[in-house]
C-alpha beads as a LAMMPS data file, in Angstrom:
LAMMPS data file: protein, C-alpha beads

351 atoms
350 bonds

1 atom types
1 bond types

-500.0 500.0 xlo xhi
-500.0 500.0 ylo yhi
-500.0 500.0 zlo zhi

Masses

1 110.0

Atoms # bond

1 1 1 -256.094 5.260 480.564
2 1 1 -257.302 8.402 482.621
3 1 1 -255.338 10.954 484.190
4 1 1 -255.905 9.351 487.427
5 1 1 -254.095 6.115 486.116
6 1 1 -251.492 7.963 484.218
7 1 1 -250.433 9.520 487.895
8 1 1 -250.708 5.900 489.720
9 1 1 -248.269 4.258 487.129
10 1 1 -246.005 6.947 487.093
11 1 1 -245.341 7.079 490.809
12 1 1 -245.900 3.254 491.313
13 1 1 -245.059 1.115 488.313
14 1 1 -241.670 -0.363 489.903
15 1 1 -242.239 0.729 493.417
16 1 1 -245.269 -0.491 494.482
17 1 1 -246.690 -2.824 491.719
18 1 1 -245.103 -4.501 488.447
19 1 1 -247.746 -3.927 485.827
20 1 1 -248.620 -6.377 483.053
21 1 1 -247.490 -4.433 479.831
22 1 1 -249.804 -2.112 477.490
23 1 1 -247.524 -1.508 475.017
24 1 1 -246.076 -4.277 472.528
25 1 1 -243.380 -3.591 469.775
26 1 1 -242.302 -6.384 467.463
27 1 1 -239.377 -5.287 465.245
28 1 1 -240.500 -8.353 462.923
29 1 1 -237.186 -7.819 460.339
30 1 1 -233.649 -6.262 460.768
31 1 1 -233.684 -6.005 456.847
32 1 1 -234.231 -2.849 455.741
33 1 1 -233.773 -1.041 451.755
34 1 1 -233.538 2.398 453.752
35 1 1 -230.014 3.864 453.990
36 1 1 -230.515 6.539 456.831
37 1 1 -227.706 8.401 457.768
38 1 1 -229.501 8.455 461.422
39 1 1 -229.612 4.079 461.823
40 1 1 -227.375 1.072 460.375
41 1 1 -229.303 -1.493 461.004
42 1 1 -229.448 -1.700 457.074
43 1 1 -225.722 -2.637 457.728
44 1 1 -225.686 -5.567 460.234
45 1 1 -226.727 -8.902 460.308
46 1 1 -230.508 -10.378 459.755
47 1 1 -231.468 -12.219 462.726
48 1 1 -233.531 -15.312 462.302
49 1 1 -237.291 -13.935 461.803
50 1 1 -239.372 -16.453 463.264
51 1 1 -242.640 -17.597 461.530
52 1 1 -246.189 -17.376 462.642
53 1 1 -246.751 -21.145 464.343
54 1 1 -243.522 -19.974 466.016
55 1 1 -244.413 -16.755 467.109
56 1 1 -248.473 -18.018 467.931
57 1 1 -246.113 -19.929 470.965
58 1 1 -244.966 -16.739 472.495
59 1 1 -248.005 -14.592 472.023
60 1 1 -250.664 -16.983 473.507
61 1 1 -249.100 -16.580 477.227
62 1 1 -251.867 -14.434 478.747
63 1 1 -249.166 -12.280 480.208
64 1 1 -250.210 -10.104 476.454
65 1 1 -253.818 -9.648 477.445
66 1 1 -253.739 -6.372 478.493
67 1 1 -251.763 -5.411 475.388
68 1 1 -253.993 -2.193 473.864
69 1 1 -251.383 -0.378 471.487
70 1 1 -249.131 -3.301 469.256
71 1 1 -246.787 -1.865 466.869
72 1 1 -244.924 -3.873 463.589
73 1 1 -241.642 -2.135 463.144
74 1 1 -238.168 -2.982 461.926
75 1 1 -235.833 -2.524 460.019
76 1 1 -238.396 -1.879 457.342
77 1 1 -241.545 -4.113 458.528
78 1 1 -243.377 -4.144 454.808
79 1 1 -240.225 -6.208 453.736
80 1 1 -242.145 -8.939 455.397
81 1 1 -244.519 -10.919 453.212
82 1 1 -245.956 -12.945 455.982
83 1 1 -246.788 -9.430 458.342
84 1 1 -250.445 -10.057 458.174
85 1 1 -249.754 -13.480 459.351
86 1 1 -248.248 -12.085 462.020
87 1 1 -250.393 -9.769 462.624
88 1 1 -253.013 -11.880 462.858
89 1 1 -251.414 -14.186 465.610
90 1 1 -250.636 -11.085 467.465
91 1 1 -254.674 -9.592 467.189
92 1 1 -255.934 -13.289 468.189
93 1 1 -253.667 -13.250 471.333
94 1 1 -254.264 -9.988 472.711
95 1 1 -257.764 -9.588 473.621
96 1 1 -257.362 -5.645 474.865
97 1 1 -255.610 -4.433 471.663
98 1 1 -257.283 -1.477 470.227
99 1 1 -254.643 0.235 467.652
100 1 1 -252.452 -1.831 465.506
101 1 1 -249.688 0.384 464.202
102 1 1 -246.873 0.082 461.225
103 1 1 -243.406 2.290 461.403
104 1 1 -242.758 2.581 457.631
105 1 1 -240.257 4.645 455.684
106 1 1 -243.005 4.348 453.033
107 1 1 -240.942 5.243 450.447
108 1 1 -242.187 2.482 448.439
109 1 1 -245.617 3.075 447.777
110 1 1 -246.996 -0.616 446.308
111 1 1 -245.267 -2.544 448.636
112 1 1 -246.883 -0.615 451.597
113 1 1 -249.879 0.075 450.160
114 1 1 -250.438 -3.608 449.740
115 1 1 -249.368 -4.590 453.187
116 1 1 -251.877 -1.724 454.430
117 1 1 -254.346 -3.694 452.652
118 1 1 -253.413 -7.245 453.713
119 1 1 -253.539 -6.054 457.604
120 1 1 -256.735 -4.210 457.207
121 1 1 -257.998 -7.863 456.213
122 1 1 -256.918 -9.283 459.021
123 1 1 -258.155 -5.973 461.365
124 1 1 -261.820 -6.415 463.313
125 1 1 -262.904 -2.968 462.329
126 1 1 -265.131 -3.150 465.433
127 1 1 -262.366 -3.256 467.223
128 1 1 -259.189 -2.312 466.063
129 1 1 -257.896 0.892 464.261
130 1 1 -254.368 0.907 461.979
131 1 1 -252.167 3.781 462.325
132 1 1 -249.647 4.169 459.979
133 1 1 -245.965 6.232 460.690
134 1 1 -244.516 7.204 457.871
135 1 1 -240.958 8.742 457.964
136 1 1 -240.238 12.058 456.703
137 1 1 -237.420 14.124 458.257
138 1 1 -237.871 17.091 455.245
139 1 1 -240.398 19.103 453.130
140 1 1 -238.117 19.099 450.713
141 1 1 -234.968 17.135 448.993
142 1 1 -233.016 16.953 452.947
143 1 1 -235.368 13.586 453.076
144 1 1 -233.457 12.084 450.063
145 1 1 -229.952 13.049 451.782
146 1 1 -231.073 11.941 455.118
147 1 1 -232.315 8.418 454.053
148 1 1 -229.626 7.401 451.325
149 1 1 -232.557 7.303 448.871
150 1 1 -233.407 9.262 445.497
151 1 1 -236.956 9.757 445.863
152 1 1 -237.402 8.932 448.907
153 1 1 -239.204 11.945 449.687
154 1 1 -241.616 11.459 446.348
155 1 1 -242.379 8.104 447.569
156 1 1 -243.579 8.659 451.140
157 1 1 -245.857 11.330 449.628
158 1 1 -247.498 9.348 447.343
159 1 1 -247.992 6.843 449.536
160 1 1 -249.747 9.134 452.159
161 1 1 -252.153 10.373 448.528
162 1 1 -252.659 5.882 448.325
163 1 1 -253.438 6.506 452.144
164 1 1 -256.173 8.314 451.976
165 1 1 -257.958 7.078 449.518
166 1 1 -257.675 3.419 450.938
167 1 1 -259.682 5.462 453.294
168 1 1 -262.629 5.565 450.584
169 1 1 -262.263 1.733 449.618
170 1 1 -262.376 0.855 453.313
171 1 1 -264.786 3.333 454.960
172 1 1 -265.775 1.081 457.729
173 1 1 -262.621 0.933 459.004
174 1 1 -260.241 3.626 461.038
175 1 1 -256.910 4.030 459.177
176 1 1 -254.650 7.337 460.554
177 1 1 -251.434 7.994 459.227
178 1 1 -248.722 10.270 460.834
179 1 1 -245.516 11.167 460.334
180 1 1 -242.505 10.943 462.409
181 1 1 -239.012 13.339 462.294
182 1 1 -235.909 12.328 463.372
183 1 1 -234.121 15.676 464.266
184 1 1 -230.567 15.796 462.790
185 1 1 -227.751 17.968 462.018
186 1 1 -228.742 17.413 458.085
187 1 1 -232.697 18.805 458.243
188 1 1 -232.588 21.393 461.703
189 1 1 -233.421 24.320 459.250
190 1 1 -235.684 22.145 457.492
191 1 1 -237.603 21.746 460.635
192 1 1 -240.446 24.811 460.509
193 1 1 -240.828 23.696 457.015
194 1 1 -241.881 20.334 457.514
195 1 1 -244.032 21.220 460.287
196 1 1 -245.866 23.568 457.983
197 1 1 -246.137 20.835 455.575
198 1 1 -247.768 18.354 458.457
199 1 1 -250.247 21.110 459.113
200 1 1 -251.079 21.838 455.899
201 1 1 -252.033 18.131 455.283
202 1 1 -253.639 17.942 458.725
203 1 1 -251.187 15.373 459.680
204 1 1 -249.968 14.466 463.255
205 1 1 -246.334 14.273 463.450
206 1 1 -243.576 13.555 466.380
207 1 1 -240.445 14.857 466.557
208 1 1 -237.773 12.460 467.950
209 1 1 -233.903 13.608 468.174
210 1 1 -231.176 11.490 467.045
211 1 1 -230.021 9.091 469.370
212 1 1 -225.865 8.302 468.482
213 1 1 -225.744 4.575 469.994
214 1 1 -223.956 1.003 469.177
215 1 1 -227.007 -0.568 470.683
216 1 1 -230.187 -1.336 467.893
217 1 1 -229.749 1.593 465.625
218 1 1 -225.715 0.557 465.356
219 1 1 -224.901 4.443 463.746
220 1 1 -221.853 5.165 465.673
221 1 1 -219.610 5.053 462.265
222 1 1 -221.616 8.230 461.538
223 1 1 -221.292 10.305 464.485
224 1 1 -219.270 12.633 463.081
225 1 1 -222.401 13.642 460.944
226 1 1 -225.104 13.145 463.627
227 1 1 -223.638 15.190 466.154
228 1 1 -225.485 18.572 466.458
229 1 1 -223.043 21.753 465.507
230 1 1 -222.857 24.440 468.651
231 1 1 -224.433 26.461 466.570
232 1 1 -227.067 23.911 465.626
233 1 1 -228.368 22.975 469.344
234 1 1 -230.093 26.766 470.091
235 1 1 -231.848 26.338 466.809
236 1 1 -233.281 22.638 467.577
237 1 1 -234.269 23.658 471.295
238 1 1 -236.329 26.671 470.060
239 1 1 -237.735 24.888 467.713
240 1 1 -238.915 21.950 470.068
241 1 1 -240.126 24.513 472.470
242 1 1 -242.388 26.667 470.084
243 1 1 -243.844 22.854 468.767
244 1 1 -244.301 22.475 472.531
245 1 1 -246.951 24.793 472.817
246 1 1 -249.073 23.434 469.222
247 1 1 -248.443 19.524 470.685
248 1 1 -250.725 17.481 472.800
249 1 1 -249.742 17.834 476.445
250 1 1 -247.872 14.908 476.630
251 1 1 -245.870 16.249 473.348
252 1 1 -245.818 19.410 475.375
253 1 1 -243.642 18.433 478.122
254 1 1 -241.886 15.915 476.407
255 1 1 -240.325 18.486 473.904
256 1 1 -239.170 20.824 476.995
257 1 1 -237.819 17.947 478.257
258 1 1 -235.550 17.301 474.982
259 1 1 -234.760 21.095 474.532
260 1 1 -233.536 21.235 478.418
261 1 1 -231.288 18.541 477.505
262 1 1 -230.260 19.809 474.596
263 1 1 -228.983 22.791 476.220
264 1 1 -226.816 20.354 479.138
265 1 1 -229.525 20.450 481.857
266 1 1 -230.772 16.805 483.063
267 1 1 -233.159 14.547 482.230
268 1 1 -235.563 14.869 485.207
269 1 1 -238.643 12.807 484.213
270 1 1 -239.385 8.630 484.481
271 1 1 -239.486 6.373 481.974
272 1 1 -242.003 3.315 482.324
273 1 1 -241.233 1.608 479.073
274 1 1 -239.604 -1.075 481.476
275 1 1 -242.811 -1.678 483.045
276 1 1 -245.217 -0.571 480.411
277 1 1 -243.908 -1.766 476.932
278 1 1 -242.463 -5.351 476.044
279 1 1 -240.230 -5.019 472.509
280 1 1 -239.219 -8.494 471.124
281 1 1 -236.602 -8.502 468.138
282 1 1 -237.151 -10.649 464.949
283 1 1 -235.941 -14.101 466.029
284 1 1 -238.047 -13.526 469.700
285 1 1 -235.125 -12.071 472.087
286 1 1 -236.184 -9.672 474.214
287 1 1 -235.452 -5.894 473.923
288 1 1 -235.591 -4.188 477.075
289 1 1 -235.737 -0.655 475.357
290 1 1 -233.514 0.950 472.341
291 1 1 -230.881 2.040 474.101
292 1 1 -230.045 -1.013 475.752
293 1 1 -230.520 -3.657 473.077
294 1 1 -227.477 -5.637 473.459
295 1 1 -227.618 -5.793 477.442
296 1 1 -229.282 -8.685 477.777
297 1 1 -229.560 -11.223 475.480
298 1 1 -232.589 -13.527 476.359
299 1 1 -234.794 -15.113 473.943
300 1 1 -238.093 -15.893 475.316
301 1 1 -238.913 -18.739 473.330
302 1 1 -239.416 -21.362 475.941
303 1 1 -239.816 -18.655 478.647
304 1 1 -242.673 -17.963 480.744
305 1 1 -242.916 -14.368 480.539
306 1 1 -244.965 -13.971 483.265
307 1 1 -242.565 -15.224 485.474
308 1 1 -239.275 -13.590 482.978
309 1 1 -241.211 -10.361 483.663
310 1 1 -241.484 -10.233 487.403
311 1 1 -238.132 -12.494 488.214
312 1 1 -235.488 -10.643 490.214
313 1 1 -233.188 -10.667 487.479
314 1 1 -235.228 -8.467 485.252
315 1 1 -235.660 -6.200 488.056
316 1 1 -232.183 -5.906 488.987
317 1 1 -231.713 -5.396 484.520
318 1 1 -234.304 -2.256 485.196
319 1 1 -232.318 -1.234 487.836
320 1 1 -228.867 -1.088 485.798
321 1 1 -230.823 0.722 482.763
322 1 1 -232.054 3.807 484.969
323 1 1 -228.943 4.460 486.620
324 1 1 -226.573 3.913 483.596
325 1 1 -229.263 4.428 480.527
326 1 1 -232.011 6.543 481.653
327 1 1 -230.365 9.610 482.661
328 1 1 -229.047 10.853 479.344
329 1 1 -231.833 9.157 476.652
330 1 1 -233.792 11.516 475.032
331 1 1 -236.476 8.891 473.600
332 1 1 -240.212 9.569 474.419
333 1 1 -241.220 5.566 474.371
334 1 1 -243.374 5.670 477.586
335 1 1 -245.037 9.173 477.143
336 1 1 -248.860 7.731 477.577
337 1 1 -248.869 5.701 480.815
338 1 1 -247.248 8.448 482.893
339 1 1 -248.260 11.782 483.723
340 1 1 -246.507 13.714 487.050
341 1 1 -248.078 15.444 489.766
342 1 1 -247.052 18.719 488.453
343 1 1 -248.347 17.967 484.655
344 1 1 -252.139 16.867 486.565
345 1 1 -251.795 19.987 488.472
346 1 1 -251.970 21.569 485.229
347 1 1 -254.854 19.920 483.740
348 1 1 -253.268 16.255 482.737
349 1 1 -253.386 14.506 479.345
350 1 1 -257.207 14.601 479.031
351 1 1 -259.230 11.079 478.537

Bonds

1 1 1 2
2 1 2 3
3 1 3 4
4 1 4 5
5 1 5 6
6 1 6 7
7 1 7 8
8 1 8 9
9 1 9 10
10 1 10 11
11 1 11 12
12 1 12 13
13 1 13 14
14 1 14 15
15 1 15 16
16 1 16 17
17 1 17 18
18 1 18 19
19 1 19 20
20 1 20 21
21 1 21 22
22 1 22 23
23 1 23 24
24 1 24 25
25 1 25 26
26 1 26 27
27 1 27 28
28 1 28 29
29 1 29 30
30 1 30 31
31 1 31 32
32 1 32 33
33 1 33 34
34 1 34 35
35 1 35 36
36 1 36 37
37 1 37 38
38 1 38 39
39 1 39 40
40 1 40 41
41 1 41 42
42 1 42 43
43 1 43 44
44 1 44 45
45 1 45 46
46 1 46 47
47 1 47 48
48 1 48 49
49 1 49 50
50 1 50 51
51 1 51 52
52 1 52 53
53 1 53 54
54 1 54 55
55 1 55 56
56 1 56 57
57 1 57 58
58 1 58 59
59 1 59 60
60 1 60 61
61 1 61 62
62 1 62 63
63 1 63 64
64 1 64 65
65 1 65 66
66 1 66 67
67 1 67 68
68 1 68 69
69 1 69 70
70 1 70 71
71 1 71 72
72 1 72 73
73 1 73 74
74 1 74 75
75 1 75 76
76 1 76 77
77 1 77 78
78 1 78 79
79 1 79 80
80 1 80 81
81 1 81 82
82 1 82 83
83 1 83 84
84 1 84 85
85 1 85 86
86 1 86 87
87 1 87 88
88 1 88 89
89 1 89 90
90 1 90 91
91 1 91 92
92 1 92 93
93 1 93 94
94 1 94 95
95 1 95 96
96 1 96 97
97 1 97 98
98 1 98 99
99 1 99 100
100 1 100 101
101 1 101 102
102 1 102 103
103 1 103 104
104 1 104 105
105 1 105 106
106 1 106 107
107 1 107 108
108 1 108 109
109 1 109 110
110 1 110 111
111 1 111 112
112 1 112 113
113 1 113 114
114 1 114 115
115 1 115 116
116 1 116 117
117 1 117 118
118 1 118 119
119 1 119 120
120 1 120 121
121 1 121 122
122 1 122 123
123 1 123 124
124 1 124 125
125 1 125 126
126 1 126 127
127 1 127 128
128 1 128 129
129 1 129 130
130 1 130 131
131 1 131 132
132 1 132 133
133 1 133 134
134 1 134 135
135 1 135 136
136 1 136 137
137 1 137 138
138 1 138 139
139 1 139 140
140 1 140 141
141 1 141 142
142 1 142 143
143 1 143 144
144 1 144 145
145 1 145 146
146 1 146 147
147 1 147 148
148 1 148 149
149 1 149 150
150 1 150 151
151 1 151 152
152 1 152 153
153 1 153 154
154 1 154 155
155 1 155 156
156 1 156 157
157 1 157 158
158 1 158 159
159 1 159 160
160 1 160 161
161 1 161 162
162 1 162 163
163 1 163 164
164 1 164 165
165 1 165 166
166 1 166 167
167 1 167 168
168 1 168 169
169 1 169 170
170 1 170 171
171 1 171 172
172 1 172 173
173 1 173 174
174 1 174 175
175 1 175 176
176 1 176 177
177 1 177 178
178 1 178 179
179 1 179 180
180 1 180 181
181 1 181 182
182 1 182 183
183 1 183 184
184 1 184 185
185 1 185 186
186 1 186 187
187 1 187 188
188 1 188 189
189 1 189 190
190 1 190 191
191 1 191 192
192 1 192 193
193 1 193 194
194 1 194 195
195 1 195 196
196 1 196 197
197 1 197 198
198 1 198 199
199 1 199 200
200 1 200 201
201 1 201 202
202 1 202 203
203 1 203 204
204 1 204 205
205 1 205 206
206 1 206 207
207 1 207 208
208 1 208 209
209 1 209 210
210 1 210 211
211 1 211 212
212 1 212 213
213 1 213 214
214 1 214 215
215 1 215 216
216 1 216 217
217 1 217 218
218 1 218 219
219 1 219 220
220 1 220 221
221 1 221 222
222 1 222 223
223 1 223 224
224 1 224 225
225 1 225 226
226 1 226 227
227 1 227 228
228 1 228 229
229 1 229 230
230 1 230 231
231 1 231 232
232 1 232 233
233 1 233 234
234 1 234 235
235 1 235 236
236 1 236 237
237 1 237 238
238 1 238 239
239 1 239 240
240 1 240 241
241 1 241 242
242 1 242 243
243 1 243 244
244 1 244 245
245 1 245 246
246 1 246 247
247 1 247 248
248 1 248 249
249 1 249 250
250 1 250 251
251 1 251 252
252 1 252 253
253 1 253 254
254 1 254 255
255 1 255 256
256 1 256 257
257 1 257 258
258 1 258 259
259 1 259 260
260 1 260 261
261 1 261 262
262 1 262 263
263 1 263 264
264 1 264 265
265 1 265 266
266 1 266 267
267 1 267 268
268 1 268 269
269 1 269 270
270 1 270 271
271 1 271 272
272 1 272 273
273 1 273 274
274 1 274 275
275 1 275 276
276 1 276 277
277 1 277 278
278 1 278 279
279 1 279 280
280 1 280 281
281 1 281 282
282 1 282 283
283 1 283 284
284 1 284 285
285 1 285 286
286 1 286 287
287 1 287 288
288 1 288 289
289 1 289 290
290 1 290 291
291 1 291 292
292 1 292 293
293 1 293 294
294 1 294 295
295 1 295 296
296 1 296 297
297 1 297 298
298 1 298 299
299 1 299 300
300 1 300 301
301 1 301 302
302 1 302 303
303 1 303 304
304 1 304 305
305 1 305 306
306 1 306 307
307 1 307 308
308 1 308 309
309 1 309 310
310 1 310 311
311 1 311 312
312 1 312 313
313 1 313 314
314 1 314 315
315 1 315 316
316 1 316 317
317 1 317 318
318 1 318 319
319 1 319 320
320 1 320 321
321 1 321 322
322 1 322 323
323 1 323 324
324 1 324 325
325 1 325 326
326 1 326 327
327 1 327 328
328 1 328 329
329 1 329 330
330 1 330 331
331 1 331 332
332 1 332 333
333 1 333 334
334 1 334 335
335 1 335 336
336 1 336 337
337 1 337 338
338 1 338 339
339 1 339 340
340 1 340 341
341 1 341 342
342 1 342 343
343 1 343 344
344 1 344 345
345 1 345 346
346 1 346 347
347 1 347 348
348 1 348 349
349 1 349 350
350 1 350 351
């Protein structure tokens, strides 16, 4: 997508056209052996995971054709032993897809190394890349705290040394990795360290604040340790701004955005992921967006999603989550289909 197209869907996804979606997330597993401080899905209930034949059903609607990014997520997705089944049934139903990517905690090496493996198999290396997102919210021993796990921090980096030299075995192929932070009370003065660490590696990483919610990542018994000190929210913001300026310049603006609100001042950007991005839990119900998972509780097993996508009921459900949802959520889900008049002005998102 061009800058051109970016600034079309941003001003006219909704208003003037309902576009099929480019993003696809499949949290394929609610089971999880993380114990984040930051998420409880680790402590609810495992919906039904539906199998391949089942999910082959929902993904051969051509309503996923023009599907380019697909990510397997969770819970913890490698917990799955059938993913590259299910990745394969995704790649065979989405004829635009060009990066498949996997949200890990990768804190156990084996178990993701080998799942790397088994999707690579099922990967068209003319076609499709695999990014991997590893979690790492420390440099240092703050990971273990933050994710309930000792060596937690040990295992994510050995699996990013397993990483890159499946990178040697399978030299045909493009495999990334990344890392993503979620910013916390427990790691903000971890947070130049860690971003010294990602450079050091030559590592992309994101930086995502905590979102307190009952909705998907069910942490509201822990607010009283995920809400930011006074004297905690000056240190995130600067730290988000001076990022700003080293990030991509979708990361760029995005990071103001989260230090404005940090500091009170209004979220004053769109979101598209309700136009752009279709996020289906384990068992197939639909997910409008993280902050709204328990809203509406469709399954679209059975449904056309064609017509589930356009109907007047899902637009009147996009309607609810903008006035009541939108203006507070500091989440970055849509940040590549949109681009504003005044970001284009200043040079856009490049190609």
């Amino acid at each position: 997508m061009n800058n051109w197209q970016r600034l079309l869907w941003y001003y006219g996804a909704g208003r003037l056209f309902t576009p099929r979606p480019r993003w696809f997330c499949y949290n394929v597993t609610r089971r999880c052996d993380s114990r984040c401080i930051h998420c409880g899905i680790w402590r609810g209930e495992h919906p039904e995971e539906l199998p391949p034949e089942e999910l082959r059903l929902i993904f051969s609607n051509p309503f996923f054709g023009a599907v380019r990014t697909a990510w397997l997520t969770g819970g913890e997705p490698t917990l799955r032993q059938d993913l590259a089944a299910v990745a394969a049934v995704m790649i065979a139903s989405m004829p635009s897809l060009a990066t498949l990517g996997l949200a890990t905690h990768g804190i156990r090496t084996q178990r993701v190394i080998q799942q790397v493996v088994n999707l690579l198999d099922v990967l068209d290396p003319a076609r499709h890349g695999l990014f991997i997102h590893l979690s790492l919210d420390s440099a240092g021993e703050v990971h273990d705290q933050v994710r309930g796990i000792p060596g937690a921090q040990a295992g994510v980096l050995a699996t990013l040394d397993a990483i890159q030299e499946l990178r040697h075995d399978y030299p045909g192929h493009r495999i990334e990795a990344g890392l993503n932070c979620v910013i916390q009370p427990a790691n903000v003065a971890e947070l130049p360290r860690l971003l010294a660490f990602a450079r050091e590696r030559g590592l992309s990483i994101t930086f995502n604040i905590v979102v307190i919610t009952d909705q998907i990542f069910d942490n509201l018994e822990s607010e009283a340790e995920l809400r930011f000190l006074p004297e905690q929210v000056e240190p995130a913001a600067d730290f988000l701004e001076q990022v700003a300026v080293q990030s991509s310049a979708a990361l760029c603006d995005h990071y103001r955005q989260i230090a404005r609100m940090l500091r009170g001042e209004p979220r004053d950007r769109r979101c598209l992921t309700l136009w752009s991005t279709v996020n289906l839990e384990p068992d197939g119900t639909f997910l409008p967006c993280p902050t709204c998972s328990n809203i509406y509780p469709v399954n679209v097993k059975g449904r056309d999603l064609e017509e589930l996508w356009r109907s007047q009921e899902m637009e009147a459900l996009r309607r609810r989550i903008v006035t009541e949802h939108c203006p507070t959520c500091q989440l970055g889900c849509s940040l590549g289909d949109s681009l504003t008049l005044s970001e284009w002005r200043r040079g856009g998102w490049g190609p």
